[in-house]
Backbone bond lengths (Angstrom), bond angles and torsions (degrees), N, CA, C in turn:
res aa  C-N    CA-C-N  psi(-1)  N-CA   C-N-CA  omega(-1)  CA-C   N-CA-C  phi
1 X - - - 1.460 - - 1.529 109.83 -
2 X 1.188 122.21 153.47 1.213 148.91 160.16 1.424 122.80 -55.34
3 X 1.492 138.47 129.48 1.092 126.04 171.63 2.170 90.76 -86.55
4 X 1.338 110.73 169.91 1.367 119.12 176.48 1.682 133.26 -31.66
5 X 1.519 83.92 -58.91 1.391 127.86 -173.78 2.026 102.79 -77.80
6 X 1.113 123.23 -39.38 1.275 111.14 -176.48 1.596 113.66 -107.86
7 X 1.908 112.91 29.64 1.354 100.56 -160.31 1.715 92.02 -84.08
8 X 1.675 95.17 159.47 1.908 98.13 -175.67 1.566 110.30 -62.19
9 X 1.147 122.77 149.81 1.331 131.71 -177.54 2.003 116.05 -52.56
10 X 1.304 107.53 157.98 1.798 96.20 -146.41 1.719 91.21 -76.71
11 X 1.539 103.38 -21.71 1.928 97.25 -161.47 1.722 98.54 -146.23
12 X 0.819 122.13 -161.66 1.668 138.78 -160.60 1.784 85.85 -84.64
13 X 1.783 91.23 -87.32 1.908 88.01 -177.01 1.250 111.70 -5.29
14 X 1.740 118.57 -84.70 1.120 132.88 -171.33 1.890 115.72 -38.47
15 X 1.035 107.54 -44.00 1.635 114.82 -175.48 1.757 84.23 -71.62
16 X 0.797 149.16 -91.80 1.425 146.53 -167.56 0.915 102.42 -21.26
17 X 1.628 141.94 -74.49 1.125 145.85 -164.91 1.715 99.38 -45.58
18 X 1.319 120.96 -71.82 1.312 133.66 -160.22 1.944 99.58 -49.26
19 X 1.496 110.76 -50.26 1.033 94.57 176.82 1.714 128.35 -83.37
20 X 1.506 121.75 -12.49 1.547 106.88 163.64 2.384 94.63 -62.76
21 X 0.517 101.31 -34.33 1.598 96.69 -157.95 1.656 82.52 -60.57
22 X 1.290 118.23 -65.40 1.493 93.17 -176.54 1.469 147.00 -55.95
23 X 1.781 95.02 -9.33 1.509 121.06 -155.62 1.943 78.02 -93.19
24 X 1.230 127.89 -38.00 1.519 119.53 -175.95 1.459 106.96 -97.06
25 X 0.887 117.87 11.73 2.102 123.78 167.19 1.464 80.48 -85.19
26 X 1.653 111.04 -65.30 1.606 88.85 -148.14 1.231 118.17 -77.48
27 X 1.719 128.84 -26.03 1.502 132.51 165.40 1.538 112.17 -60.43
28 X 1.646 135.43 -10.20 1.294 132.31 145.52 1.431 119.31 -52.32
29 X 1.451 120.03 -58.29 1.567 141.97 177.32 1.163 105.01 -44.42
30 X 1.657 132.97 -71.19 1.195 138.44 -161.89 1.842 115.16 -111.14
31 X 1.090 106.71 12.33 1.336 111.68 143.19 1.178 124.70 -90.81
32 X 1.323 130.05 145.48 1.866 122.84 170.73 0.868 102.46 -109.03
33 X 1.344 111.00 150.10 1.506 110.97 -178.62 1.886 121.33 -70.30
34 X 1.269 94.20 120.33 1.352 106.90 167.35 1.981 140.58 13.93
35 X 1.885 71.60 -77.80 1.385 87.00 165.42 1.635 136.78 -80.92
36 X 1.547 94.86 19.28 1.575 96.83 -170.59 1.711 94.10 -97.94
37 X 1.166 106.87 -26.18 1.513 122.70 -178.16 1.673 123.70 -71.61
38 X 1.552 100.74 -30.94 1.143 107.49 -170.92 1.669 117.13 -115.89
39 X 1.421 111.05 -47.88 1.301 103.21 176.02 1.559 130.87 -69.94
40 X 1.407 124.13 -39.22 1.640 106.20 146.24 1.047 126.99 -33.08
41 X 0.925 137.52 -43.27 2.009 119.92 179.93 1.333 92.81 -80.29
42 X 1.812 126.53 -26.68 1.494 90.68 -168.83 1.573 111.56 -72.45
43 X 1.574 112.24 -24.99 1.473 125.93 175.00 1.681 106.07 -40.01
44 X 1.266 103.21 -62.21 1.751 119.81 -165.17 1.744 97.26 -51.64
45 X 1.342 121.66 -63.00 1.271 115.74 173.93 1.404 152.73 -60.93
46 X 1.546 93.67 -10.50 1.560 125.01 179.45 1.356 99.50 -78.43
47 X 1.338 86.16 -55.03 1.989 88.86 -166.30 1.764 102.24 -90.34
48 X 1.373 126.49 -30.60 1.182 108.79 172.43 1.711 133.29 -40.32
49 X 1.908 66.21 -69.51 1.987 86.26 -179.43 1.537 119.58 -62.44
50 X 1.516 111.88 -24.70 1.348 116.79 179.74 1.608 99.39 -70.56
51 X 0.831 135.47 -21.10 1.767 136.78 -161.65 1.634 91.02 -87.53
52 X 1.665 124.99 -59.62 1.403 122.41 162.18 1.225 102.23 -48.77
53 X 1.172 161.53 -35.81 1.377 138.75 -149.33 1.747 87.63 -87.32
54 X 1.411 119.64 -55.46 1.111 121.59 -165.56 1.890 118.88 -61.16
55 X 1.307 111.06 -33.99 1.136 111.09 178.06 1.576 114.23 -99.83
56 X 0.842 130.03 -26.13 1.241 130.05 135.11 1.373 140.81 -109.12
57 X 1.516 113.31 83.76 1.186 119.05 163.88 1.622 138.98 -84.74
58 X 1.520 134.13 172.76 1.214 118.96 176.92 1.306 135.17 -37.20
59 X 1.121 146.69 108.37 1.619 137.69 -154.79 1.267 104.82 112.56
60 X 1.904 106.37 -153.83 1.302 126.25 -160.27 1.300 94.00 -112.73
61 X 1.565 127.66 -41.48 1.220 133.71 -150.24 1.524 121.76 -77.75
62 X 1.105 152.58 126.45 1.756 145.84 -172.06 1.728 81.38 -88.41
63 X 1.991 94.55 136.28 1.292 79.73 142.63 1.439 113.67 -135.54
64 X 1.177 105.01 84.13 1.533 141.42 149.98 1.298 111.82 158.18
65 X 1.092 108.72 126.84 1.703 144.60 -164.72 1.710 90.33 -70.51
66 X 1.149 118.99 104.75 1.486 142.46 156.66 1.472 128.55 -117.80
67 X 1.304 126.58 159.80 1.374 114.73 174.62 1.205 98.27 -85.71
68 X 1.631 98.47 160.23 1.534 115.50 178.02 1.752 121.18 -41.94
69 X 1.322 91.23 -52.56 1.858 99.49 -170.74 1.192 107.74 -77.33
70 X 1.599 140.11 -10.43 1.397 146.45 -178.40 1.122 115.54 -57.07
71 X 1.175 129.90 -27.66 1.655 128.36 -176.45 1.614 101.52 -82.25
72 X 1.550 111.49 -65.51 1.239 110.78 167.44 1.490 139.88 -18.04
73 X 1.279 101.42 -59.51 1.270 139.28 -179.86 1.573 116.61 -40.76
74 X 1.442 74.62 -65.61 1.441 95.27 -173.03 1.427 125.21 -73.07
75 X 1.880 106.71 -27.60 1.608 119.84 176.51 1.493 92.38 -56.26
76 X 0.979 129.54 -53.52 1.804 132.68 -125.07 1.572 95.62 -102.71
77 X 1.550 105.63 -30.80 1.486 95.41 163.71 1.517 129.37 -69.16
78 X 0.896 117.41 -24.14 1.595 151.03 -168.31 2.056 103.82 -92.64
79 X 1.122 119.06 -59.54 1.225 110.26 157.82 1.553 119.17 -71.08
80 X 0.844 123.23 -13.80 1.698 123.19 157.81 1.487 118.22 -69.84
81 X 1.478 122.97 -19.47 1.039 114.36 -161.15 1.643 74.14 -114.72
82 X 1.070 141.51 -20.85 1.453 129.22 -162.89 1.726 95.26 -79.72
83 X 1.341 109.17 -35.79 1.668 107.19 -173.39 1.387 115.72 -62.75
84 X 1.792 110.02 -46.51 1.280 104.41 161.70 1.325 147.77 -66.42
85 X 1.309 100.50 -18.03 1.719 108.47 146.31 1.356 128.20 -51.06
86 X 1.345 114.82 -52.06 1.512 122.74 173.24 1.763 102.56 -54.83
87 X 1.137 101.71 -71.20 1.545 117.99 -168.88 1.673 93.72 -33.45
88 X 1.256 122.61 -77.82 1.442 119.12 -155.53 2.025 96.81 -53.74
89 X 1.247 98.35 -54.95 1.742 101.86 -175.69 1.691 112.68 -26.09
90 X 1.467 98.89 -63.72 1.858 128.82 -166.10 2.088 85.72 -63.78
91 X 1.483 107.69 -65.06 1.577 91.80 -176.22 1.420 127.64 -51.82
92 X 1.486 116.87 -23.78 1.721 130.12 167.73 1.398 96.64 -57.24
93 X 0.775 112.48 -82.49 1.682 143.43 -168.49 1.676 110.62 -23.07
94 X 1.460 104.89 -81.14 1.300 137.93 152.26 1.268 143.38 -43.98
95 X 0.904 135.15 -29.19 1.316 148.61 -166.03 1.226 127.12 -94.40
96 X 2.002 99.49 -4.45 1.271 124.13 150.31 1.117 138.82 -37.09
97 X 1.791 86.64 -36.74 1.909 115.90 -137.55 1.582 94.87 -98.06
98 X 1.595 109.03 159.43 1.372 111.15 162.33 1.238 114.76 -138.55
99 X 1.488 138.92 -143.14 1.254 127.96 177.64 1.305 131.18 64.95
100 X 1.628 97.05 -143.49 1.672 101.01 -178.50 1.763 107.25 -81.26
101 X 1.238 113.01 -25.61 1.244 117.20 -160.68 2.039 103.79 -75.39
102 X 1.108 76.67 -58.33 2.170 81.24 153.16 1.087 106.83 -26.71
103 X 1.305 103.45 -80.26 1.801 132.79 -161.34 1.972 106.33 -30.56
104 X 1.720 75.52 -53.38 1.742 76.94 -160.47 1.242 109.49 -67.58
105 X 1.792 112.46 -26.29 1.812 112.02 177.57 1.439 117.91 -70.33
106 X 1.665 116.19 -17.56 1.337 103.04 -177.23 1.709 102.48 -92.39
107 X 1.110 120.53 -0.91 1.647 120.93 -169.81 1.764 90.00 -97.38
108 X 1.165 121.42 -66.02 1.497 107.31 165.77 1.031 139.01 -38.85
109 X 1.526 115.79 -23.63 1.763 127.25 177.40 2.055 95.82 -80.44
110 X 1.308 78.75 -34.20 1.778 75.30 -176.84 1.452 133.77 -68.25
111 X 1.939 94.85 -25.83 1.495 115.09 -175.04 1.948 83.49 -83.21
112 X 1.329 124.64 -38.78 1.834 95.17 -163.38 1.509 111.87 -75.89
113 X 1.453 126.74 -6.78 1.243 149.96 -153.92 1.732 90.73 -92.98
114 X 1.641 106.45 -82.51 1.009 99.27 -170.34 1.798 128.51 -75.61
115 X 1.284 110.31 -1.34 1.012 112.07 167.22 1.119 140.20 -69.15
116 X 1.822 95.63 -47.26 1.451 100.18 169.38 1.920 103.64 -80.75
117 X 0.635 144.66 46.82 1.586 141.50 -174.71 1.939 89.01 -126.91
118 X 1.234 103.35 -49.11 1.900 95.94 -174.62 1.259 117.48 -79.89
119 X 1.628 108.65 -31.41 1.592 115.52 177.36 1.364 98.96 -53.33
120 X 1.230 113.47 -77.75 1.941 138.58 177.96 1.662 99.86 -19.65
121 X 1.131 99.53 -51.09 1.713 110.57 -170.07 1.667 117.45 -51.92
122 X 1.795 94.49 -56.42 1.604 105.88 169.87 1.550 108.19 -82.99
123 X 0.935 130.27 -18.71 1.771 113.49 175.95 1.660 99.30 -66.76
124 X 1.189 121.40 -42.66 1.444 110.23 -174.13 1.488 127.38 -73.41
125 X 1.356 109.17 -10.15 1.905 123.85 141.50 0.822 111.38 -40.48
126 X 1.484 120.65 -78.99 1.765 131.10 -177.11 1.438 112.16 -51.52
127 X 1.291 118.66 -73.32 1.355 118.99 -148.98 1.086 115.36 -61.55
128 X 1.705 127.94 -2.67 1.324 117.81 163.80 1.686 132.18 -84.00
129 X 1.265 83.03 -8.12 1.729 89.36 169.82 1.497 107.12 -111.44
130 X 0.997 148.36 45.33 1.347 168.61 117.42 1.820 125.11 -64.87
131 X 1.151 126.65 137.78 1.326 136.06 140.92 1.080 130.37 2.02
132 X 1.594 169.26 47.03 1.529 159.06 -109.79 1.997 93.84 -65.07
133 X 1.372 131.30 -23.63 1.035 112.90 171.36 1.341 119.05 -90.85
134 X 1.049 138.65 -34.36 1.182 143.83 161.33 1.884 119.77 -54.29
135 X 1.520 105.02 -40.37 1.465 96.27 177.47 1.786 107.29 -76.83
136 X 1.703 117.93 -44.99 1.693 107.09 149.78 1.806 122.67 -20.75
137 X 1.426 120.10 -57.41 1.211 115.40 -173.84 1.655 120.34 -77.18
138 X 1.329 116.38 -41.16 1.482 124.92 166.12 1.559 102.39 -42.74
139 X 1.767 125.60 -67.46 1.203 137.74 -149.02 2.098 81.62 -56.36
140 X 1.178 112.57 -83.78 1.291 112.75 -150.43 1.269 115.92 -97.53
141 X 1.629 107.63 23.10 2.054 113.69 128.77 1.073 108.02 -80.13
142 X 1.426 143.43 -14.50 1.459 126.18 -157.08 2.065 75.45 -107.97
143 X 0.848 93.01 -79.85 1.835 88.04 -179.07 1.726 122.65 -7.48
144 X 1.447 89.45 -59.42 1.721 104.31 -173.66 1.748 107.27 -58.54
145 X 1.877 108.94 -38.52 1.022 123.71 -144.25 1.830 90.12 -75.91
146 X 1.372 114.44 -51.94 1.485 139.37 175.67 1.893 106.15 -40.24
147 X 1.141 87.04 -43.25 1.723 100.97 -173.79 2.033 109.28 -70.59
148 X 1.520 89.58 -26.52 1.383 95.12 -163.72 1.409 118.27 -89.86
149 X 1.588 104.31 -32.92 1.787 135.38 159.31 1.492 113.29 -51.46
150 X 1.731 105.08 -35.57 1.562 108.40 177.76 1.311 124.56 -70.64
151 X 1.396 95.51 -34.42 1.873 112.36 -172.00 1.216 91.69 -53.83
152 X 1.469 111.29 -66.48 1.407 116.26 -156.44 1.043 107.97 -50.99
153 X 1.156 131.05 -16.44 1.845 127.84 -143.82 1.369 68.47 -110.23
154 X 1.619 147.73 -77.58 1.391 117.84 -170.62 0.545 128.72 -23.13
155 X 1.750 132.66 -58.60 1.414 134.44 -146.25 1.213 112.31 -78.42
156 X 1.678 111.47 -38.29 1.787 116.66 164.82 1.234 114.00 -50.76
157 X 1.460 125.09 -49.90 1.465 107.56 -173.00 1.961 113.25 -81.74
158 X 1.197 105.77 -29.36 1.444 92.38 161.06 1.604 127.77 -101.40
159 X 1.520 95.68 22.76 1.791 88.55 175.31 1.491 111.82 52.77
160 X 1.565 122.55 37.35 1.203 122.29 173.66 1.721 113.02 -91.84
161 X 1.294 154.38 86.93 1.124 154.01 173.53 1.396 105.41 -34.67
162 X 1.273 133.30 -59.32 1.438 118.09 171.48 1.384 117.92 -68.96
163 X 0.878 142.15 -3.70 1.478 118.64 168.38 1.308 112.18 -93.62
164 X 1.454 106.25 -38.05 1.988 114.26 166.83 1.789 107.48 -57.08
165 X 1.541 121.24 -34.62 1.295 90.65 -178.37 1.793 117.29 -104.20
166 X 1.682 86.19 10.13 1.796 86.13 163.75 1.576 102.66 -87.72
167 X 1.245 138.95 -27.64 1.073 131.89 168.91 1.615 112.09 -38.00
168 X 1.411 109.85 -73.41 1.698 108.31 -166.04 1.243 105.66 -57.11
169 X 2.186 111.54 -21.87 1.761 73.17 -172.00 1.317 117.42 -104.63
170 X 1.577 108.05 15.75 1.597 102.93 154.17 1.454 122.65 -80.10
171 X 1.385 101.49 -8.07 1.901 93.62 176.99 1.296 100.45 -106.40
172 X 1.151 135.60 5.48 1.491 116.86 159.73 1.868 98.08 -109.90
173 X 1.124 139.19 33.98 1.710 143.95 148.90 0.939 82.42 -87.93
174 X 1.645 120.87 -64.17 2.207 122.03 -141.72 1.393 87.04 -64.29
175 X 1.368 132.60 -48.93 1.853 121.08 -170.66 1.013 121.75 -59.65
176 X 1.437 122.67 -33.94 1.533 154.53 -174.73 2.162 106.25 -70.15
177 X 1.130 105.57 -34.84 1.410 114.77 -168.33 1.617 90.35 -102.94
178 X 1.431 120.72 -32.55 1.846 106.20 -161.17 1.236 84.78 -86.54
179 X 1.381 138.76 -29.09 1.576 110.90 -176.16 1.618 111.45 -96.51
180 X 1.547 120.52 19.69 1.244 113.83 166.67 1.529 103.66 -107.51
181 X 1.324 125.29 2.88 1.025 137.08 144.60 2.031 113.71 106.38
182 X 1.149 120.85 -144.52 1.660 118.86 178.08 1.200 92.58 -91.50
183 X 1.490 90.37 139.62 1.614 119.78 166.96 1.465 94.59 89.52
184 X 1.152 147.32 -62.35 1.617 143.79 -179.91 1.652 80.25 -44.91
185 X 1.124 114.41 -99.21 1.204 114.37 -160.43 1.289 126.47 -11.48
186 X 0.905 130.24 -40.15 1.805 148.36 162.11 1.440 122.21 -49.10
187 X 1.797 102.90 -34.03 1.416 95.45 -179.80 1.440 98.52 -107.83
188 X 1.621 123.66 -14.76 1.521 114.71 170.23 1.825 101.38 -66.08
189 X 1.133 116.09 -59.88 1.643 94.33 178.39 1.374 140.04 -59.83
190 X 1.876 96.45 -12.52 1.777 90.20 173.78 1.470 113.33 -86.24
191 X 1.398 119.37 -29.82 1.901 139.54 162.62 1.208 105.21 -28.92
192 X 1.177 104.22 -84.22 1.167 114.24 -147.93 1.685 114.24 -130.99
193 X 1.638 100.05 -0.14 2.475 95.62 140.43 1.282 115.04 -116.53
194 X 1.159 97.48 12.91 1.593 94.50 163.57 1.840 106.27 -105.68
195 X 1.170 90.01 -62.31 2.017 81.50 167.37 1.146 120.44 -60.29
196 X 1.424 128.85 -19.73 1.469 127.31 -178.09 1.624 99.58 -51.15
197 X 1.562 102.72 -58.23 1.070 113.12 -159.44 1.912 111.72 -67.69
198 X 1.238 117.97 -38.27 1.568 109.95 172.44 1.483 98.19 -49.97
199 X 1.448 116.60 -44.17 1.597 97.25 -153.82 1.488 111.66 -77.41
200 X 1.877 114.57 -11.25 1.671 117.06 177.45 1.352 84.45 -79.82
201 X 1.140 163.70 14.41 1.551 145.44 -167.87 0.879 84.45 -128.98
202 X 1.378 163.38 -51.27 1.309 158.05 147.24 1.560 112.99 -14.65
203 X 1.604 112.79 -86.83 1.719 109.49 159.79 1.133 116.98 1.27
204 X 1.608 88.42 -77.07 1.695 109.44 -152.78 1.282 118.01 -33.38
205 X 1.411 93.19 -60.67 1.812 129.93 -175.12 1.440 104.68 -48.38
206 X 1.280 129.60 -62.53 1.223 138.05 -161.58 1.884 109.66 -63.68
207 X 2.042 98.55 -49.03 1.715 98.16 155.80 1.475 126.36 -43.70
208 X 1.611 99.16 -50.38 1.372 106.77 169.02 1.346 110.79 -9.75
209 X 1.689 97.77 -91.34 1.347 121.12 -138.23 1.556 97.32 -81.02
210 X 1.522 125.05 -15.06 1.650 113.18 167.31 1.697 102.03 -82.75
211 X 0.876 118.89 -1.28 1.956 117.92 159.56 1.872 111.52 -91.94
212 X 1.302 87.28 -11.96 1.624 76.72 172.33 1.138 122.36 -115.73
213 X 1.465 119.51 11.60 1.408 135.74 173.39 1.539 112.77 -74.24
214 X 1.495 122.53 127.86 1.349 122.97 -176.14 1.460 108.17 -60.19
């Protein structure tokens, strides 16, 4: 027998109903929200790269007088804090999960980890016998470019449309800025991959929440 409260639903309708409602409890639970994923990095890059754009822009001239290491500084603090945003979100979120779906997040955490660790490794061969503007533009086309190869590679393995089509359109900005050369490049990635990205976290969110509607 049934206690009151848990008897099975009287007809079909009713069983349908009960199960989308549970099917959007639990894609609320183990989804994170959107924007926890996306708009920190777009923050980090807006204001990072815009800080390079400003202190080093095309020419000789700053226009605005910063110290040297301030742009730097400040990107890497700012994408540090954007990762740990993700990180805690994805461990809420996730940590539910087991299986393949695990599987594939810890093999992807591994491909952005170790990837950028060997890229990073050989750019710092090169870029010292280079130009200080030119080794600036190599370092964070190859960065942006790495970032943009990854998306995509998410979105294929989870069939995510927004992250696959924020992918291309950070690699067609990063192409768009490396052939307008140093210092463009800085303000094409803070424009428009750094806003790209609020406005896919925006999307996202809004799909979200019509997937999480009963």
């Amino acid at each position: 027998m049934y206690p009151d409260d848990d008897l099975p639903p009287a007809d079909a309708a009713a069983a349908l109903r009960l199960i989308e409602a549970q099917r959007s409890a639990t894609a609320r639970r183990i989804d994170p929200d959107a924007r926890l994923l996306y708009w920190p990095w777009g923050v980090a890059w807006l204001v990072g790269f815009g800080l390079f754009f400003l202190r080093f822009p095309p020419g000789e001239e700053q226009l605005l007088r910063l110290p040297g290491w301030l742009p730097l500084t400040v990107l890497f603090a700012l994408l540090l804090a954007a990762a740990a945003v993700q990180a805690v979100a994805s461990a809420r979120a996730y940590g539910q999960l087991s299986g393949d779906s695990a599987r594939r997040g810890r093999w992807y955490g591994c491909a952005w980890g170790l990837g950028s660790v060997s890229v990073y490794a050989g750019l710092g061969r090169i870029t010292e016998h280079l130009p200080h503007d030119l080794a600036g533009l190599l370092w964070s086309a190859t960065a942006v470019g790495l970032t943009a190869a990854l998306h995509m590679a998410g979105g294929a393995i989870w069939l995510d449309r927004d992250l696959f089509r924020l992918g291309v359109w950070i690699s067609v900005i990063n192409l768009a800025g490396a052939f307008a050369g140093p210092g463009w490049h800085a303000l094409v990635v803070s424009v428009a991959g750094g806003g790209g990205i609020l406005v896919a976290g925006a999307l996202a969110r809004r799909r979200q929440r019509q997937r999480q509607q009963p």
